[in-house]
mmCIF file of the N, C-alpha and C atoms, coordinates in Angstrom:
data_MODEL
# 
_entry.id   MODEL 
# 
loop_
_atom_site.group_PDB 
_atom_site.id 
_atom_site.type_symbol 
_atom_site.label_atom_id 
_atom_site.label_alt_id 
_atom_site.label_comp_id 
_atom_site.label_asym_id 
_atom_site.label_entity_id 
_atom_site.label_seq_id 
_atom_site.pdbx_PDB_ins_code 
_atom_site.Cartn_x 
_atom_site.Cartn_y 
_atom_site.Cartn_z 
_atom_site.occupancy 
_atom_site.B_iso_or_equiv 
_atom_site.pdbx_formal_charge 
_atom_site.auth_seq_id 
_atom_site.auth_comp_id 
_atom_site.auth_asym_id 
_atom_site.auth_atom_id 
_atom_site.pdbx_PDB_model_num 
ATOM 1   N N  . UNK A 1 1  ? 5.058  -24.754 38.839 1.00 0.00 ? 1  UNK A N  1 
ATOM 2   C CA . UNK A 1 1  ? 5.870  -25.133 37.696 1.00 0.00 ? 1  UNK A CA 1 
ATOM 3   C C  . UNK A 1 1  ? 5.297  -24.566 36.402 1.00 0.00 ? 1  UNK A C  1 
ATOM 4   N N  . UNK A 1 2  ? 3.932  -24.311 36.533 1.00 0.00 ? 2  UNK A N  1 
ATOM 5   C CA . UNK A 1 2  ? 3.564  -24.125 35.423 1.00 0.00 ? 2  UNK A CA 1 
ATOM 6   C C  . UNK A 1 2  ? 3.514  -22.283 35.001 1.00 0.00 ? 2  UNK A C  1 
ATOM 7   N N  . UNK A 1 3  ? 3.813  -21.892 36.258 1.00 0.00 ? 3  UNK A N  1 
ATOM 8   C CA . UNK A 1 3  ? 4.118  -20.752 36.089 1.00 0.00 ? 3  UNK A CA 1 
ATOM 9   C C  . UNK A 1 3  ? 5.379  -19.830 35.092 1.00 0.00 ? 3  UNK A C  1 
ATOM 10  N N  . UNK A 1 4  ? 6.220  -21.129 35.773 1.00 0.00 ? 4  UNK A N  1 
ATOM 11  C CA . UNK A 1 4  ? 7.778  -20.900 34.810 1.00 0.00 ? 4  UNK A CA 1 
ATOM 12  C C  . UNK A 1 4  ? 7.904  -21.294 33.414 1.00 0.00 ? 4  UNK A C  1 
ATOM 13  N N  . UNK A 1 5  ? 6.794  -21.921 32.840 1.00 0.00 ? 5  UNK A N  1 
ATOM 14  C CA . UNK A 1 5  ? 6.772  -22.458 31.750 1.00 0.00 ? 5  UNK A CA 1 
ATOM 15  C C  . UNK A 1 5  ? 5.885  -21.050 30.791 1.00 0.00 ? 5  UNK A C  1 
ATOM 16  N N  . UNK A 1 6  ? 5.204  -20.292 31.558 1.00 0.00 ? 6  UNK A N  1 
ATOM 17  C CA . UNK A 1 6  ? 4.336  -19.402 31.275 1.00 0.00 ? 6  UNK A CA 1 
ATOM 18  C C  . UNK A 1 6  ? 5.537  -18.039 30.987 1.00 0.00 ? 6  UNK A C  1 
ATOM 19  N N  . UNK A 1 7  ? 5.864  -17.960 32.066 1.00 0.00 ? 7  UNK A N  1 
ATOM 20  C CA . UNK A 1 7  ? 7.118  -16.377 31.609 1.00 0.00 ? 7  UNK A CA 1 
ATOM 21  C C  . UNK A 1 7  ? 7.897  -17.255 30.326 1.00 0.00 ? 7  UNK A C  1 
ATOM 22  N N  . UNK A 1 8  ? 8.538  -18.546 30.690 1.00 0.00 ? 8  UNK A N  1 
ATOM 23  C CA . UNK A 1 8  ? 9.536  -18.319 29.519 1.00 0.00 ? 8  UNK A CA 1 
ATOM 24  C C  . UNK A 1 8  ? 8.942  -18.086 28.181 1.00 0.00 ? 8  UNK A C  1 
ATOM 25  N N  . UNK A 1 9  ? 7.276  -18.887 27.945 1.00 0.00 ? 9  UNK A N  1 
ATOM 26  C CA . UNK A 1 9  ? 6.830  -18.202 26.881 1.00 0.00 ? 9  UNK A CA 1 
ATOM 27  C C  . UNK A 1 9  ? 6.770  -17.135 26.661 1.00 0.00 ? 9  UNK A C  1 
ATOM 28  N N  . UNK A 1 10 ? 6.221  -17.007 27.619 1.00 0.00 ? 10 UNK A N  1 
ATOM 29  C CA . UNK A 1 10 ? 5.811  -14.832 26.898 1.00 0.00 ? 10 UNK A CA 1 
ATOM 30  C C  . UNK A 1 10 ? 7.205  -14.397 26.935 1.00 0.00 ? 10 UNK A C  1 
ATOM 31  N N  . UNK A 1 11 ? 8.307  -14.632 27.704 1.00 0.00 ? 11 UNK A N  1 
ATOM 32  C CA . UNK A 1 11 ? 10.345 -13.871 27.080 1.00 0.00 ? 11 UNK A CA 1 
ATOM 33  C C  . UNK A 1 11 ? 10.451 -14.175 25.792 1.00 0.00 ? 11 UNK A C  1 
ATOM 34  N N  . UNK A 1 12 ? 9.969  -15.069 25.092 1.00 0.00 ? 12 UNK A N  1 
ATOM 35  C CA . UNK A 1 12 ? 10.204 -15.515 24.046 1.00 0.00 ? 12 UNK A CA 1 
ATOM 36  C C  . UNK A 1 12 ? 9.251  -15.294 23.123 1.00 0.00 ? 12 UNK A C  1 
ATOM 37  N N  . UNK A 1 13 ? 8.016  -14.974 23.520 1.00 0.00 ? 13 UNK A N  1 
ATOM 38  C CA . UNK A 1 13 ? 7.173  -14.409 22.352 1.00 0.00 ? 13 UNK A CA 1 
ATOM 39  C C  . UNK A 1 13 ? 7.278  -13.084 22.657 1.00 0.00 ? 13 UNK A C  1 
ATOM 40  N N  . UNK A 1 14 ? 7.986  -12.368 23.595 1.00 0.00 ? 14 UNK A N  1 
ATOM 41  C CA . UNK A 1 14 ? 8.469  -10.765 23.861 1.00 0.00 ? 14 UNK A CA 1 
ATOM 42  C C  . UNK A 1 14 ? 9.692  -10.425 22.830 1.00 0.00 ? 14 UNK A C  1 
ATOM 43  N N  . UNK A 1 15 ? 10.629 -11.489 23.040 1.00 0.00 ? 15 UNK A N  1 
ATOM 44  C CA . UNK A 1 15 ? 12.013 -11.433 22.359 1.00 0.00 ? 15 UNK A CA 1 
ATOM 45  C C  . UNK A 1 15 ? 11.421 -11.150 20.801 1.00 0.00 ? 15 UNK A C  1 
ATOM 46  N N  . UNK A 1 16 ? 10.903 -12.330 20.511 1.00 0.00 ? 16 UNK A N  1 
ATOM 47  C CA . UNK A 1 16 ? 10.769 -12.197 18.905 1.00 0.00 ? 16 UNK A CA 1 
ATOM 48  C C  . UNK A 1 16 ? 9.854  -11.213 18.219 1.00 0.00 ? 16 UNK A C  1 
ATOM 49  N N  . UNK A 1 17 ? 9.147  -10.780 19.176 1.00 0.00 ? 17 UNK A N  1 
ATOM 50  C CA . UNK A 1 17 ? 8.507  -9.246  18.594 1.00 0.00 ? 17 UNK A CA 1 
ATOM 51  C C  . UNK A 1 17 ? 9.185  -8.596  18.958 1.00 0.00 ? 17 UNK A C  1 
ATOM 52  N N  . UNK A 1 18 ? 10.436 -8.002  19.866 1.00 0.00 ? 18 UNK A N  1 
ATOM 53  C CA . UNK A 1 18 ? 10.779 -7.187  19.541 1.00 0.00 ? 18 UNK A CA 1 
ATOM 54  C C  . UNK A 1 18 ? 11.873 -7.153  18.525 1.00 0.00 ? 18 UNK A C  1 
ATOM 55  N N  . UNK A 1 19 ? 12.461 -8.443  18.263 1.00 0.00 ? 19 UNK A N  1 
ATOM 56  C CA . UNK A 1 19 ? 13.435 -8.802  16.778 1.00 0.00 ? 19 UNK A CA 1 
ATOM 57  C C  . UNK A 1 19 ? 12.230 -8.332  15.481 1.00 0.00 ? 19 UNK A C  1 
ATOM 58  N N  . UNK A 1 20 ? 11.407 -8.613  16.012 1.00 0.00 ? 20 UNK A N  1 
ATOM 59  C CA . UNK A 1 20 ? 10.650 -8.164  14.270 1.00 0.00 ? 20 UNK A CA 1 
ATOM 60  C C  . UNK A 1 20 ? 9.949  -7.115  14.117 1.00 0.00 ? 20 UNK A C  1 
ATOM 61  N N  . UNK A 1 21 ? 10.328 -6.246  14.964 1.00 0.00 ? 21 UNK A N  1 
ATOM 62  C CA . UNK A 1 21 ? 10.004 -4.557  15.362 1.00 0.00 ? 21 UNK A CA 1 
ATOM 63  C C  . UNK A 1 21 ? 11.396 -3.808  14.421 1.00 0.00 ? 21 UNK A C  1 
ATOM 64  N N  . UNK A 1 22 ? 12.120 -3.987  15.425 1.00 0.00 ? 22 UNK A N  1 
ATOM 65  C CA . UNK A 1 22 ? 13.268 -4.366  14.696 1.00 0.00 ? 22 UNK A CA 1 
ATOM 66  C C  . UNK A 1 22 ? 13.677 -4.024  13.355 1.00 0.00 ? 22 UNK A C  1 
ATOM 67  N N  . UNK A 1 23 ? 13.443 -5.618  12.851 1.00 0.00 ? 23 UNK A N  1 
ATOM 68  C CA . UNK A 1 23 ? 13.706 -5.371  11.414 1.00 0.00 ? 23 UNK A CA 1 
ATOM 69  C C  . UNK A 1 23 ? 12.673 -4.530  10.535 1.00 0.00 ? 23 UNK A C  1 
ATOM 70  N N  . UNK A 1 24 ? 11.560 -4.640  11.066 1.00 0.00 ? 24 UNK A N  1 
ATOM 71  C CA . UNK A 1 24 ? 10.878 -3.487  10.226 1.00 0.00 ? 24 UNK A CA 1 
ATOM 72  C C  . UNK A 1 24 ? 11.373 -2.320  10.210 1.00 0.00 ? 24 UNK A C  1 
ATOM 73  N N  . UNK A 1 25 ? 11.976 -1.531  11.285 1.00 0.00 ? 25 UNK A N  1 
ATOM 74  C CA . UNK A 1 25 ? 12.737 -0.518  11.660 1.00 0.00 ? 25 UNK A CA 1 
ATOM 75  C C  . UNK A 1 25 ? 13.611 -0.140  10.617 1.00 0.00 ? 25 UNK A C  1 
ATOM 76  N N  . UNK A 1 26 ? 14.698 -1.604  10.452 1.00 0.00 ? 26 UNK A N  1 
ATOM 77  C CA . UNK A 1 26 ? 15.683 -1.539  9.562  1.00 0.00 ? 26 UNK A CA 1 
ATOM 78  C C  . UNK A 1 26 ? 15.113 -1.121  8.851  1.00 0.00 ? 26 UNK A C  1 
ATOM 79  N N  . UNK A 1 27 ? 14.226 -2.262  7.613  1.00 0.00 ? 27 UNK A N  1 
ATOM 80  C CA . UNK A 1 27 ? 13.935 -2.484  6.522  1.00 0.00 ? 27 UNK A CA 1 
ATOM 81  C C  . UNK A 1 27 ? 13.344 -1.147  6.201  1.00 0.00 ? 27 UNK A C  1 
ATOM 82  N N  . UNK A 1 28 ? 12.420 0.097   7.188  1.00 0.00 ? 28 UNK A N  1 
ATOM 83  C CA . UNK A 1 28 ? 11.649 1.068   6.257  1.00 0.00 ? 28 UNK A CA 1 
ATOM 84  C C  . UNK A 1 28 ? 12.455 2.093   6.475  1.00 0.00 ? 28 UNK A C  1 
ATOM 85  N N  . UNK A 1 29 ? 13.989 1.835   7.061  1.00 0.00 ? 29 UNK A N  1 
ATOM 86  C CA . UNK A 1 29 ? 15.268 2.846   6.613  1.00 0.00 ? 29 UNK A CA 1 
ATOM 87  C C  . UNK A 1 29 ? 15.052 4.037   8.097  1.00 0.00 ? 29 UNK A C  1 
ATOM 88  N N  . UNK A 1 30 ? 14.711 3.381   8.623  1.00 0.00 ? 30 UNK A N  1 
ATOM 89  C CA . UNK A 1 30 ? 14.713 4.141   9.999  1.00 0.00 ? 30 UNK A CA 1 
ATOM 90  C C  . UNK A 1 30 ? 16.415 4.368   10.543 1.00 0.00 ? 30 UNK A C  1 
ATOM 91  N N  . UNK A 1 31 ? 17.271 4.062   10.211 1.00 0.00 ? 31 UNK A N  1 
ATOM 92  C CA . UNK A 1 31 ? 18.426 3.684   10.656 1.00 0.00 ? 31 UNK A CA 1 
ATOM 93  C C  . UNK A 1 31 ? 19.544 3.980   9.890  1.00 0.00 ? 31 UNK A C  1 
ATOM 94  N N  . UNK A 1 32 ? 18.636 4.993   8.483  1.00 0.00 ? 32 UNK A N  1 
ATOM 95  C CA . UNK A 1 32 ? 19.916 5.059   6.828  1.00 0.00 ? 32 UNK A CA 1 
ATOM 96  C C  . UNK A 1 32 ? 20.651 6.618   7.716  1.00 0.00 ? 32 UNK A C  1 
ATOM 97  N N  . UNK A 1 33 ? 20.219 7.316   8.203  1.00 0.00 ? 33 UNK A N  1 
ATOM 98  C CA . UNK A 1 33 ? 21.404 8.399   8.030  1.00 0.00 ? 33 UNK A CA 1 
ATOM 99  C C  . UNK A 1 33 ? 21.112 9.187   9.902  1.00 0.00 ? 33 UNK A C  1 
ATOM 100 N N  . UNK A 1 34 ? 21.597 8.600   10.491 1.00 0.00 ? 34 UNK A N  1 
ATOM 101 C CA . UNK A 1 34 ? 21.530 9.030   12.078 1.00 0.00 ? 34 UNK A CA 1 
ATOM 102 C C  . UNK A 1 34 ? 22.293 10.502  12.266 1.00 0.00 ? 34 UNK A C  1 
ATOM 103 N N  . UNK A 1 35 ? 22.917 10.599  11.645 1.00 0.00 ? 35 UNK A N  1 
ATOM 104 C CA . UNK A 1 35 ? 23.964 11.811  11.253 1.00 0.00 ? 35 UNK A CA 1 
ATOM 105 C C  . UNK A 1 35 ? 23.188 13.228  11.084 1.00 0.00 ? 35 UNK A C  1 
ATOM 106 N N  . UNK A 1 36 ? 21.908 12.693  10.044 1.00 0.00 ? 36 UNK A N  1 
ATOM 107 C CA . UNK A 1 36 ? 21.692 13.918  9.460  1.00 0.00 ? 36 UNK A CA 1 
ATOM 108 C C  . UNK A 1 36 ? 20.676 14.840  10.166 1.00 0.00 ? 36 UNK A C  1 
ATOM 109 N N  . UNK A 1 37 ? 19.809 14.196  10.795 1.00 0.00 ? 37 UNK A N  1 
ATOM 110 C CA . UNK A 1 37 ? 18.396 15.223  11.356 1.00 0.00 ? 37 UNK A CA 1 
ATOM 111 C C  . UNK A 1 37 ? 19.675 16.041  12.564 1.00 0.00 ? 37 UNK A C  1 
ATOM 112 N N  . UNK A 1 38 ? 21.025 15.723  13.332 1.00 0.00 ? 38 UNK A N  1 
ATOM 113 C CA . UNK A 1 38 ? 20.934 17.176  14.048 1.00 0.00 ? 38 UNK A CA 1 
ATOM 114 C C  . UNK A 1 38 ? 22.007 17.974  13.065 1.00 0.00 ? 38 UNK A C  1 
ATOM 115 N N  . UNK A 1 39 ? 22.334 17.682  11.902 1.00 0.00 ? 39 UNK A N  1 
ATOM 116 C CA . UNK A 1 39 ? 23.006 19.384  10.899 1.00 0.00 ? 39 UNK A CA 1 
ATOM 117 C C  . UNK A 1 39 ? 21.353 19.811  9.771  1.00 0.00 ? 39 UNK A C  1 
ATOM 118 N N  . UNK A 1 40 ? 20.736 18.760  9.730  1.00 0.00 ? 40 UNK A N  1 
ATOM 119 C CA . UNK A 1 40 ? 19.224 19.818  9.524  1.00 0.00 ? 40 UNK A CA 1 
ATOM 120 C C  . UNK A 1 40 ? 18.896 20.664  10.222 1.00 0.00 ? 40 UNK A C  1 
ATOM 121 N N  . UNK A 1 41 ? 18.525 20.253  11.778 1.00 0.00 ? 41 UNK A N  1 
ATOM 122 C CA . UNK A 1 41 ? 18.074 21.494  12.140 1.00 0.00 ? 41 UNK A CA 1 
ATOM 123 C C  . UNK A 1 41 ? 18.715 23.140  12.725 1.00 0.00 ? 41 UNK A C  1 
ATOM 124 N N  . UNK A 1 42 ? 20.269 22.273  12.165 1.00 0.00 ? 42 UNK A N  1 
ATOM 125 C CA . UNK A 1 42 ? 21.137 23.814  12.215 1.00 0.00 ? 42 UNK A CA 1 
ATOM 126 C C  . UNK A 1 42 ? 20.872 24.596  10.832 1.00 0.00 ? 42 UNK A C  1 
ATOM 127 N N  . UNK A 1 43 ? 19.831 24.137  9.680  1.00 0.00 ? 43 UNK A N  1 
ATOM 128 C CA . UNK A 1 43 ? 20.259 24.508  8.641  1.00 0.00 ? 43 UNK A CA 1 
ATOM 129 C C  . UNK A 1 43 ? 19.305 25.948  8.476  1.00 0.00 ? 43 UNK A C  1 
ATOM 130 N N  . UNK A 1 44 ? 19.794 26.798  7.950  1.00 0.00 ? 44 UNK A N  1 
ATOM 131 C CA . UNK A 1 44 ? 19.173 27.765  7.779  1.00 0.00 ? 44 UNK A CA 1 
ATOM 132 C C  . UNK A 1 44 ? 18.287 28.161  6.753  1.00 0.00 ? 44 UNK A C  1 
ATOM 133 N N  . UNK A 1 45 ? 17.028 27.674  6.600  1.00 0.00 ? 45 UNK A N  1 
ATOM 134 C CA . UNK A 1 45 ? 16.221 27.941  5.518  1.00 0.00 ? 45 UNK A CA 1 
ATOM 135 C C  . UNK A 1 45 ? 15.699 29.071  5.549  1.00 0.00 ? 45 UNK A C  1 
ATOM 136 N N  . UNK A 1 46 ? 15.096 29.582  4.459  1.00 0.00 ? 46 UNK A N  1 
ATOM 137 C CA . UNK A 1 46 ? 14.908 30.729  4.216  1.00 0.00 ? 46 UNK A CA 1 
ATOM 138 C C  . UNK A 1 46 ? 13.249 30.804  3.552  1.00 0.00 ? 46 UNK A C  1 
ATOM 139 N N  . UNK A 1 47 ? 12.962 28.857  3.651  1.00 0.00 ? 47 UNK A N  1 
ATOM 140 C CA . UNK A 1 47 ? 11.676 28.719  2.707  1.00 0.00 ? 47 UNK A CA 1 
ATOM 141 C C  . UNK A 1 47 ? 10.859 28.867  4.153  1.00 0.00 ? 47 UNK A C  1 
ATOM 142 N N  . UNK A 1 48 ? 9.651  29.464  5.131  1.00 0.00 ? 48 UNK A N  1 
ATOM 143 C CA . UNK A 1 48 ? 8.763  29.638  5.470  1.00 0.00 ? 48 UNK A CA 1 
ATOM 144 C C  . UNK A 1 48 ? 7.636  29.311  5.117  1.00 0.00 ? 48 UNK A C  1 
ATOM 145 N N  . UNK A 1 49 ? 7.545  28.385  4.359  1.00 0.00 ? 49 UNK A N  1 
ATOM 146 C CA . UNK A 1 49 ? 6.225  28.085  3.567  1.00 0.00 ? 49 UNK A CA 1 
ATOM 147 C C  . UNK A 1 49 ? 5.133  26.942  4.602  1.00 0.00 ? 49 UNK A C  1 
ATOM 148 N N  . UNK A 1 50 ? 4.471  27.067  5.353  1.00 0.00 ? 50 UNK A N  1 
ATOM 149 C CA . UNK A 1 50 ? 3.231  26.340  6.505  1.00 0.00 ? 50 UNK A CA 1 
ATOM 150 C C  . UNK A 1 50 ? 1.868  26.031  5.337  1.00 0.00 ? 50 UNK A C  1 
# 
């Protein structure tokens, strides 16, 4: 019994780290423009600068 009491903790201290993975994700804008990195790397620069 005490086994089952053991997973549901850790699902639930799993769940809520990954909800607050998550929102950090959101929050440091990981998620503002999904669109844009594949017409960047069609873009044709001309700057070479390493």
């Amino acid at each position: 019994m005490w086994t089952l009491f053991l997973l549901i903790a850790l699902s639930i201290i799993l769940g809520i780290g990954a909800w607050f993975f998550f929102m950090w994700a959101v929050r440091s804008g990981q998620y503002e423009d999904p669109e844009g990195p594949k017409y960047r790397m069609l873009d044709d620069d001309d700057d070479h600068s390493r």
